[in-house]
C-alpha positions in Angstrom: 0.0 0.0 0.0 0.9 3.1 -1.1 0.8 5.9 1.8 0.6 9.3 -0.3 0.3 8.5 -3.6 0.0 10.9 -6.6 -3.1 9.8 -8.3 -3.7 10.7 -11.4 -7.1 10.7 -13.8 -6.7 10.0 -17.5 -9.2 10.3 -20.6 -10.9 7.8 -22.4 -12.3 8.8 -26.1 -11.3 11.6 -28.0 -7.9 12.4 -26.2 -6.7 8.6 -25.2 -4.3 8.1 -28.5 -2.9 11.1 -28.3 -2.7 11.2 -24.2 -0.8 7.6 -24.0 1.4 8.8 -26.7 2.6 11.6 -24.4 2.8 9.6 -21.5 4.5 7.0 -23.1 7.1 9.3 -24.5 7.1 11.3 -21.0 8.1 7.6 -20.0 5.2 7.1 -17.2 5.6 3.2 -18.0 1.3 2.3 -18.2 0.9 -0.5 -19.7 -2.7 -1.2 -20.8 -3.4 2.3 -21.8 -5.1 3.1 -25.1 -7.7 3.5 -27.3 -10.8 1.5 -25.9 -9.2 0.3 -22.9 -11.4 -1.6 -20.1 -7.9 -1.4 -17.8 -9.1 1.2 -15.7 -6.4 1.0 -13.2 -2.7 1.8 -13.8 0.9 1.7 -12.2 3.5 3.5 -13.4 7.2 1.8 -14.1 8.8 5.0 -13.8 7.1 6.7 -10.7 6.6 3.9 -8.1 4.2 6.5 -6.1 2.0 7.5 -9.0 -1.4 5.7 -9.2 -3.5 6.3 -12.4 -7.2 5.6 -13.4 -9.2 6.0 -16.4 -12.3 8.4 -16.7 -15.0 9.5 -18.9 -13.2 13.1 -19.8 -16.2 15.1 -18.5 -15.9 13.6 -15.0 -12.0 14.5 -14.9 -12.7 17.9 -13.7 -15.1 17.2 -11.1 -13.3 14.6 -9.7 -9.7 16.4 -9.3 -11.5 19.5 -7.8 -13.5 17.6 -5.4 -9.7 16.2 -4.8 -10.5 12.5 -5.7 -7.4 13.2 -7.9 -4.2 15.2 -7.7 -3.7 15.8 -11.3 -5.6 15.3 -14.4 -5.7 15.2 -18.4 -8.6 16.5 -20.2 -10.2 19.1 -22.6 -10.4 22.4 -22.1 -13.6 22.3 -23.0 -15.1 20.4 -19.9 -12.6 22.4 -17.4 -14.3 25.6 -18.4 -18.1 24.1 -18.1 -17.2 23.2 -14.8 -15.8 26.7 -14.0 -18.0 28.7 -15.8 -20.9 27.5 -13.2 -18.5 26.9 -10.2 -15.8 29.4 -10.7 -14.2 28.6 -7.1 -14.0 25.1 -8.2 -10.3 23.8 -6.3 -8.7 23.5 -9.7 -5.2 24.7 -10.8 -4.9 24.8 -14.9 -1.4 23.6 -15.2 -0.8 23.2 -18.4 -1.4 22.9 -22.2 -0.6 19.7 -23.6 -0.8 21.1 -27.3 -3.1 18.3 -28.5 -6.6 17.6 -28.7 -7.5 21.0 -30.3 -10.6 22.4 -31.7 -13.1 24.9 -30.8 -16.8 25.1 -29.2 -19.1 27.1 -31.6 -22.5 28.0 -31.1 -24.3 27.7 -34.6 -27.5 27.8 -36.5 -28.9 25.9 -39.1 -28.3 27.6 -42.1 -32.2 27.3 -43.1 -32.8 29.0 -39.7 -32.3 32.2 -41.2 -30.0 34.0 -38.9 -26.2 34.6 -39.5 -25.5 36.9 -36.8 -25.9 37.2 -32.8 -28.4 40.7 -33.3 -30.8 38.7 -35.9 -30.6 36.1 -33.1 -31.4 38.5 -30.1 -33.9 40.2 -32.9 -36.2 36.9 -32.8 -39.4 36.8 -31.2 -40.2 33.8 -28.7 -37.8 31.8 -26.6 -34.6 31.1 -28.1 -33.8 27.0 -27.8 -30.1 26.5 -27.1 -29.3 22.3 -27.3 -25.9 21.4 -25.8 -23.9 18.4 -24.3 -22.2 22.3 -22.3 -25.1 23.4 -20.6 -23.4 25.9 -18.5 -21.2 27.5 -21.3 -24.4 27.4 -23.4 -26.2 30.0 -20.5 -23.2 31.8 -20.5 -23.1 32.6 -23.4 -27.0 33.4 -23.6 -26.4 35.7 -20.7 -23.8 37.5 -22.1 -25.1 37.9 -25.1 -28.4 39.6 -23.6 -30.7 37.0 -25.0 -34.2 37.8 -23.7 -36.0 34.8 -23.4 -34.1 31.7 -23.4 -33.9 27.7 -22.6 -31.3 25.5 -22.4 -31.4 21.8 -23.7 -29.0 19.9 -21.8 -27.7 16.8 -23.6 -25.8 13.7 -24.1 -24.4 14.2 -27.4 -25.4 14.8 -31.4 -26.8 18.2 -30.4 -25.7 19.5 -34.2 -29.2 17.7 -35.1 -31.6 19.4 -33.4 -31.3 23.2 -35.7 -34.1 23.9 -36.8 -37.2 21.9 -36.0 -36.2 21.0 -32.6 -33.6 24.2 -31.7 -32.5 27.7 -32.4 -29.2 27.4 -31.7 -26.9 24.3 -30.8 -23.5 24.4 -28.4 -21.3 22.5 -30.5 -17.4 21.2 -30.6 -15.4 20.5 -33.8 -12.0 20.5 -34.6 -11.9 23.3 -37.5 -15.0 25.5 -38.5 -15.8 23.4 -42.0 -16.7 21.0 -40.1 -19.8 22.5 -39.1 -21.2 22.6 -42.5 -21.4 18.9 -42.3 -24.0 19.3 -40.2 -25.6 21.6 -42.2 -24.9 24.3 -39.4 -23.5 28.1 -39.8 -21.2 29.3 -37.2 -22.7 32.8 -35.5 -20.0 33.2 -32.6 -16.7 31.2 -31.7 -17.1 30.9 -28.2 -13.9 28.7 -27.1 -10.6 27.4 -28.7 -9.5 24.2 -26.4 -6.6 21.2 -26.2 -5.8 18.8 -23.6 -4.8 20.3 -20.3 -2.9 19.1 -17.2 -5.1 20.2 -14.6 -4.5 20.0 -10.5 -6.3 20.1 -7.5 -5.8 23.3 -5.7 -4.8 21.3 -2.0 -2.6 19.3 -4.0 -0.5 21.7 -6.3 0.3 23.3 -2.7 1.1 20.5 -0.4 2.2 17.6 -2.7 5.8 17.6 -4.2 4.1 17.1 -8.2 7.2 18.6 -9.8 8.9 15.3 -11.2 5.6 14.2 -12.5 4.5 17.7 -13.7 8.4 18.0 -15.5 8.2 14.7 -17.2 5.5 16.1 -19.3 7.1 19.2 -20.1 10.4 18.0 -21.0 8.8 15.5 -23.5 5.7 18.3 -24.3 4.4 17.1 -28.1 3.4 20.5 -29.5 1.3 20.3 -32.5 0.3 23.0 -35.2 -2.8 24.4 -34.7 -5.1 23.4 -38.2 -5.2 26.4 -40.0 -8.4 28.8 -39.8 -11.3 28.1 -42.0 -12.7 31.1 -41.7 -14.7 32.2 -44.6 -14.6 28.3 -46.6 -17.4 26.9 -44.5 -19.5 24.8 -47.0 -22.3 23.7 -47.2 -23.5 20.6 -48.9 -26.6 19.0 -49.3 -28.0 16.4 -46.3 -30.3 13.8 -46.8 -33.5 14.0 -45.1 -32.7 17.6 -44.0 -36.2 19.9 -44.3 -35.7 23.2 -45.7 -38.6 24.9 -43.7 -40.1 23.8 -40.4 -42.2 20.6 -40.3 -46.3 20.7 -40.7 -48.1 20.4 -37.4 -49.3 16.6 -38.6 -45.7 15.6 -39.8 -45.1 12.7 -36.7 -41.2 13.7 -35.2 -39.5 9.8 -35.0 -36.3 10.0 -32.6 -34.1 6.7 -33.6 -30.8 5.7 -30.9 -27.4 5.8 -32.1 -25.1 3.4 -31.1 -25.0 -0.3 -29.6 -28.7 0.1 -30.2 -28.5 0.7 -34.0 -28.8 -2.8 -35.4 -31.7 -4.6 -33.5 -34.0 -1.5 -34.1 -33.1 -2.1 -38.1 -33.9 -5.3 -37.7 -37.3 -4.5 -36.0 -37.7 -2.0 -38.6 -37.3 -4.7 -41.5 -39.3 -7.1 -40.0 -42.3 -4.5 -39.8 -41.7 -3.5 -43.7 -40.2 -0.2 -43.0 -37.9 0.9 -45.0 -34.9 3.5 -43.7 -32.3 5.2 -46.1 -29.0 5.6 -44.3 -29.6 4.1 -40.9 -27.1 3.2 -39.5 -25.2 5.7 -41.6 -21.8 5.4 -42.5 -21.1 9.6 -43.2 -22.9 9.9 -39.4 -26.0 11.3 -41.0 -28.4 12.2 -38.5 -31.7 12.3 -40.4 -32.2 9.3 -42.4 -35.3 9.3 -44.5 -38.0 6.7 -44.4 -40.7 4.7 -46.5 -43.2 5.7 -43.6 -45.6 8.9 -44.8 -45.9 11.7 -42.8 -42.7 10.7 -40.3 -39.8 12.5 -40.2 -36.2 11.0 -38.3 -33.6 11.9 -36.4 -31.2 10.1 -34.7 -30.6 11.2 -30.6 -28.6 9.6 -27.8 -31.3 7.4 -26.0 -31.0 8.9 -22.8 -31.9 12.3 -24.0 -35.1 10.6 -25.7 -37.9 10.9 -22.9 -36.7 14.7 -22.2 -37.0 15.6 -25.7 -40.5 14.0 -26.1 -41.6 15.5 -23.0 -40.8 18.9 -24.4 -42.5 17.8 -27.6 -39.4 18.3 -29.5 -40.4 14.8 -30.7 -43.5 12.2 -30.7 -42.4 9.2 -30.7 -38.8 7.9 -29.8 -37.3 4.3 -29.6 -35.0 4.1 -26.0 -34.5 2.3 -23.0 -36.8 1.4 -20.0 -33.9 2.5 -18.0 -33.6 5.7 -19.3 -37.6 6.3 -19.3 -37.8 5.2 -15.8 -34.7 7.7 -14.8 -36.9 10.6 -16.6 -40.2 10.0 -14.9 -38.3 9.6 -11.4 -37.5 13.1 -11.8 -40.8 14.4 -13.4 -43.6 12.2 -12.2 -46.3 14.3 -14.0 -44.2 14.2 -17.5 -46.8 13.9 -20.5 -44.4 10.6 -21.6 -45.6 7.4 -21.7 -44.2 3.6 -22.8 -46.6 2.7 -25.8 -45.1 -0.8 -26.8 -41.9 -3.3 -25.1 -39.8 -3.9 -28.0 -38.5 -7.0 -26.5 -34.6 -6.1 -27.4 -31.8 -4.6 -25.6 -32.4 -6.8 -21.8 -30.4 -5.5 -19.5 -30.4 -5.6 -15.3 -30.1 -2.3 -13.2 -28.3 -3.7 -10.3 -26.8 -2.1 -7.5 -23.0 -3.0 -7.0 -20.3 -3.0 -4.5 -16.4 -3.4 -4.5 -16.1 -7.9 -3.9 -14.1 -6.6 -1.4 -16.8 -5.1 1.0 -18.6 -7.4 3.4 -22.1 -6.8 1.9 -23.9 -9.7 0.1 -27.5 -7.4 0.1 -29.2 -4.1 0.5 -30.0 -4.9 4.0 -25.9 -5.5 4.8 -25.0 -2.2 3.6 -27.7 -0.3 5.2 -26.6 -2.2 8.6 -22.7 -0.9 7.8 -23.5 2.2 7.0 -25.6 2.8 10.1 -22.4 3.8 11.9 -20.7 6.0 9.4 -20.1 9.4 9.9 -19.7 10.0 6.2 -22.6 9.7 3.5 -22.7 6.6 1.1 -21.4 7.7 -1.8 -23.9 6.3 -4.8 -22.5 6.4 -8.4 -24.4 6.5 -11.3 -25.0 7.8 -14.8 -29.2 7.1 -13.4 -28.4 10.0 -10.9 -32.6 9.8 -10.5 -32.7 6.1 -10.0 -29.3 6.0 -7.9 -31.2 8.5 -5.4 -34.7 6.9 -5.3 -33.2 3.3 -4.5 -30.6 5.4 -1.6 -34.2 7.0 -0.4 -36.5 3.9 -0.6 -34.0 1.2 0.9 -33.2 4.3 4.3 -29.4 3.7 3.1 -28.9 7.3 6.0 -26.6 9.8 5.3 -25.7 9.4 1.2 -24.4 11.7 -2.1 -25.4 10.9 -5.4 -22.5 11.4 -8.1 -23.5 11.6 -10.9 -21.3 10.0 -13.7 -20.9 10.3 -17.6 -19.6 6.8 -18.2 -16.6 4.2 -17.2 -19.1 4.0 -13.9 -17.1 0.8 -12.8 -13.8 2.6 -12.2 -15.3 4.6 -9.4 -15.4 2.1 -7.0 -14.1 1.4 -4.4 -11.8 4.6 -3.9 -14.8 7.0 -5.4 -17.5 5.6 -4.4 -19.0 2.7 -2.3 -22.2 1.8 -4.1 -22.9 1.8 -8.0 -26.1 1.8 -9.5 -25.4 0.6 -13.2 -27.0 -1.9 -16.2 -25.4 -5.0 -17.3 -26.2 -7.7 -19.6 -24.6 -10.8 -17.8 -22.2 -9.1 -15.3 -18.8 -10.6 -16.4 -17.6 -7.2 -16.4 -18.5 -6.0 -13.0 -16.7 -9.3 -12.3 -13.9 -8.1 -14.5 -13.4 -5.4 -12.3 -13.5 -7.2 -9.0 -17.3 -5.7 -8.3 -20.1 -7.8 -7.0 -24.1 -7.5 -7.4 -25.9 -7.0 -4.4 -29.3 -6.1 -5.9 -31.1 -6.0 -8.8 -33.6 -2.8 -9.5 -35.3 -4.0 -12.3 -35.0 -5.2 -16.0 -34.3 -2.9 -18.9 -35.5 -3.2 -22.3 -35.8 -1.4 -25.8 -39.5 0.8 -25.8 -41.4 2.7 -27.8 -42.4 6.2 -26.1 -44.4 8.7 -27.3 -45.8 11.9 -26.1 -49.5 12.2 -24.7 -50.6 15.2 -25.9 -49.1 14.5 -29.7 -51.6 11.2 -29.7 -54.2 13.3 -28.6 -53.9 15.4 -31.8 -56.4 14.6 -35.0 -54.4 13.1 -37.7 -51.2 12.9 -35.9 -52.3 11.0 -33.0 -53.9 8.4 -36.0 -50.2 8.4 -37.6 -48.7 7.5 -33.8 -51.4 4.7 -33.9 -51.0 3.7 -36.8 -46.9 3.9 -36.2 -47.0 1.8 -33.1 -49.5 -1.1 -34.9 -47.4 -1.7 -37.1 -44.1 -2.2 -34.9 -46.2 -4.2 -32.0 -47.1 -6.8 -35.0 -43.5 -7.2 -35.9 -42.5 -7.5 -32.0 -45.0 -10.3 -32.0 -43.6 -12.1 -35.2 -40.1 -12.2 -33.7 
């Protein structure tokens, strides 16, 4: 056992590649770090006292200014969403890595008819921001004056919603022409960003960092910054894209991206419905469909009840899990399960470190009972993490909230994990155990009350969820 380590939090996604290549040149010694890893503990050959773990990058922050972590690798972009809302948040920007870069625009659709911030401001109505950077997004709507305003917080792919289902979308890329991919116009630049080394605050004033910290800039790998493509943005054609906004009887289908791609296809096929470009290899967003009167997009799945709630959309294919973490938080919400799709089965089980003596629910409430602390509950079902703390009288507990790689929180991060699994070999894999299960998780069709209240749309939504329950029942 180490008695003061330095513990450092790494990226997965976007920056891993580029991160391990540093680190490995810096000569840190991980082995088992890289693109995709499911290592999410590390030692380091060169620095006996230096203990790393791997993170979702938007939980990097958080974690080494709550002081889970003495240093830390991660975007710019998620350091300054986390200060922009908590500016006395105890973290030290270090240092800029050089790699990783790109910029967060906030853009219109360029059918939306605005170019510029004042035609923006100009608009009547409340102006609908979508963003995966909520806080930088009302920042930026603050600043900017903007009247009347609502921000869309999200999990991703918010360069789909402009037009129909947002004003304005939040959005990261790594050079401007990128946006017309999207079939989106830049109207303000609001943040250039690389890979930082970050620090805690406590640590970067007590802790001797300096041979870690010097490693890295002795082997810094500076790259060029892409050249500006300002003024070159194009703007090509998008399947399935509308030019104006969509009639009132036009039915709004949300699809999942992802692991959940190919057995809603298949259910689609079986139920003689044809989609153009779904999956899509170009990462189109709005395949087009045999099915009159419906138009597609495709969302994360756990932004799916939200966004039907807000009647963004009327229909949506996602998870039971991530419904039942929606209507946790808003009882009353007008969105309801229409049909079981019978695919995607997964558990939501609550889970321990194997090496806690707890085998149930009622174990850990009886070892908790003496702790000064609170239970710390991690989960990306923050709603469902704090109902099952509330209902099971767990005492004194903290939901934290997580954005992914949930497993590597425990046991140093957290003592309880609310999380899904399909057969549990890799909680196992991680030397976790089940102590509970919540409930079973499938694929479902939602849809949103008032829309199938409406005249001919509510007949289309009928009509819509006929036709897939009859090919649930033929598989």
């Amino acid at each position: 056992m180490i008695n003061n380590p330095i513990k450092v939090a790494l990226p997965k996604g976007r920056l891993s590649v580029e991160t391990a290549t540093q680190l490995q040149s810096a000569g840190w010694g991980l082995g088992g770090y890289h693109e995709g890893t499911r290592c999410y503990r590390l030692k380091s050959r060169r620095f006996p006292d230096l203990l790393a773990k791997v993170f979702h990058e938007k939980d990097i922050p958080i974690q080494v200014a709550v002081g889970n972590y003495d240093l830390g690798i991660c975007g710019l972009d998620w350091i300054e969403e986390l200060l922009v809302k908590y500016p006395s948040s105890a973290l030290v920007k270090v240092e800029n890595l050089g790699y990783g870069e790109g910029s967060l625009y906030m853009a219109v659709s360029r059918s939306g008819g605005a170019a510029v911030v004042e035609e923006i401001q100009s608009k009547p109505g409340i102006i609908r921001i979508a963003s995966e950077y909520p806080n930088l997004a009302e920042f930026f709507a603050l600043k900017r004056r903007l009247k009347r305003f609502c921000v869309f917080p999200l999990w991703g792919a918010a360069e789909v919603y402009p037009p129909e289902s947002a004003d304005l979308a939040l959005v990261s890329a790594r050079v401007e022409a990128e946006l017309s991919n999207y079939g989106l116009v830049p109207v303000s630049e609001i943040l250039g960003f690389s890979a930082y080394l970050v620090a805690n605050k406590s640590s970067w004033e007590t802790k001797d960092l300096s041979e870690v910290i010097t490693s890295l800039n002795n082997e810094l790998l500076i790259t060029e910054k892409p050249p500006s493509s300002a003024g070159t943005v194009r703007m090509p054609e998008m399947a399935g894209c509308p030019s104006s906004q969509a009639a009132e009887d036009i039915v709004r289908l949300a699809l999942p991206d992802g692991h959940q791609q190919l057995p809603t296809v298949q259910l689609l096929n079986r139920a003689g419905i044809q989609i153009d470009d779904y999956p899509s290899p170009a990462g189109n967003r709005r395949p087009t469909t045999s099915l009159a009167g419906v138009m597609i997009k495709v969302i994360r799945p756990q932004d799916m009840p939200l966004q039907v709630a807000n009647g963004n959309f009327d229909l949506a294919v996602t998870g039971k899990d991530w419904l039942m973490e929606h209507l946790y938080r808003f009882p009353s919400s007008p969105v309801t399960e229409l049909l079981d799709l019978k695919f995607g089965k997964v558990k939501i089980v609550a889970v321990v470190s194997k090496g806690l003596s707890v085998d149930d629910v009622y174990s850990l409430r009886q070892l908790n009972a003496g702790r000064l602390t609170p239970i710390r509950v991690a989960s990306e079902y923050v709603n469902i993490a704090d109902k099952y703390a509330r209902d099971n009288h767990l005492g004194m507990y903290r939901a934290v909230p997580t954005w992914g790689a949930s497993e590597a929180f425990l046991p140093e991060d957290a003592d309880l994990l609310i999380e899904n699994t399909q057969t549990g070999r890799t909680l196992a894999r991680h030397n976790l155990k089940i102590i509970d299960t919540l409930f079973e998780s499938t694929a479902c069709l939602i849809g949103n009350t008032s829309s199938m209240s409406s005249g001919s749309k509510g007949a289309r939504i009928k009509s819509v969820t006929e036709i897939l329950g009859a090919a649930v029942e033929d598989s």
